[in-house]
N, C-alpha and C positions, 0 to 999 in steps of 0.2 A: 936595407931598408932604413930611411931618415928615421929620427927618433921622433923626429914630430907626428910620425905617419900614425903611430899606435896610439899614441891619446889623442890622436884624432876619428881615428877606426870607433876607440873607444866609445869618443863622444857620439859617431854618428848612429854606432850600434844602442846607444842610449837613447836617442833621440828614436831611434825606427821604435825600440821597443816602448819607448811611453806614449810616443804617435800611436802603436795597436793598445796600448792600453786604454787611453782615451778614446779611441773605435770602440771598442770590444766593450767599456764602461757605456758608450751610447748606445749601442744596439742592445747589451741588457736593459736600459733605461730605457726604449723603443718596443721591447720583448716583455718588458713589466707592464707598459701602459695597456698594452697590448692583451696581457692574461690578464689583467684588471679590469678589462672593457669586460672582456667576455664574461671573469667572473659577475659584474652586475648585472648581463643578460641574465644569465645563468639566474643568480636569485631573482631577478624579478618573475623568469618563467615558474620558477620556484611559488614565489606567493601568487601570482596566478594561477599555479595550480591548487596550491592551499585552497584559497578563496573559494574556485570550483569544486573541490572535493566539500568542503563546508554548505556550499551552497544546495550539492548532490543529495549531503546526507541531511538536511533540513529540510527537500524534498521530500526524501525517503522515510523520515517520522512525520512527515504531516499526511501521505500518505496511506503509511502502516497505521492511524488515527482512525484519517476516513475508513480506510477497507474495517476495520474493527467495529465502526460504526453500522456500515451498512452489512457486516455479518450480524451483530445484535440483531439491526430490524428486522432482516431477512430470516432469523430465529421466530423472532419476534412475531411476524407474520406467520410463517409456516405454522409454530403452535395456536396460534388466532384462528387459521382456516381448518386445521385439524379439530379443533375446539369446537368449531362451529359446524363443520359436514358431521362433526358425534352426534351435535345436538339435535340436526336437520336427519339424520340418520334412526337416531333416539324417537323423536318425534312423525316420523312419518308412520310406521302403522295405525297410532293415532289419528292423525290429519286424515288416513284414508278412512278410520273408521267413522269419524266423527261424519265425514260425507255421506260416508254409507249407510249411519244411521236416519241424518237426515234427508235422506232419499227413503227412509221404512225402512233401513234392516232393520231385524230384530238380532237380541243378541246371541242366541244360538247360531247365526251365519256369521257374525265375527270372530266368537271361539274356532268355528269349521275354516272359515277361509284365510283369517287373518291371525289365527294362533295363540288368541290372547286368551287372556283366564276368565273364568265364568264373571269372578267378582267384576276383572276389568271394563268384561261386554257390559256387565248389567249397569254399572256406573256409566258409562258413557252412552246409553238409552238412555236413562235417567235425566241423566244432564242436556243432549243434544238431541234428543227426541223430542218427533211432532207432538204439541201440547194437545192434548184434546181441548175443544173449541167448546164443550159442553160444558165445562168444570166449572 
């Protein structure tokens, strides 16, 4: 073999391997751009998701707000109507007797039919009983 043939093999074997190293350095450069694109997909889907999870749970305590709200009034209410059928409960053998007097019962039929005590009948004659028109 010439001698010139091996520093030239030499050179061309040089030449092939710094030609794939300049390949091989662009496709990494091409492969970086490339994982780089996607990572700022990547974060932007990221703080879109943020966002959305922030905006989810901003929902979620202005909601958990309301409902607390309308559990109070709905409290609020149920003791109201209970309060008030006692009263309306409290107050009816009253209301019936007071009619009854004022239709003439006396108060021996209130004690018999409606339960109350002698004092109660006689008070509520007194009170809501026919005035005599003579007096």
């Amino acid at each position: 073999m010439p001698e010139w043939v091996l520093p030239g093999l030499a050179l061309a074997v040089a030449l092939v391997a710094l030609a794939l190293s300049l390949w091989q350095w662009r496709e990494l450069r091409v492969l970086r751009a490339c994982l780089q694109e996607r990572l700022d997909t990547v974060a932007q889907r990221q703080e879109l998701a943020q966002q959305s999870i922030s905006g989810l749970t901003a929902g979620a305590l202005g909601m958990d707000r309301r409902l607390r709200r309308v559990e109070a009034t709905e409290k609020w209410l149920s003791d109201r109507q209970e309060t008030i059928e006692n009263q309306q409960a409290a107050e009816q053998p009253y209301s019936q007797a007071i009619r009854l007097v004022q239709q003439g019962a006396s108060a021996r039929r209130l004690v018999e039919e409606l339960a109350l005590s002698e004092s109660e009948a006689e008070l509520l004659v007194r009170l809501h009983g026919l005035r005599d028109s003579a007096a």
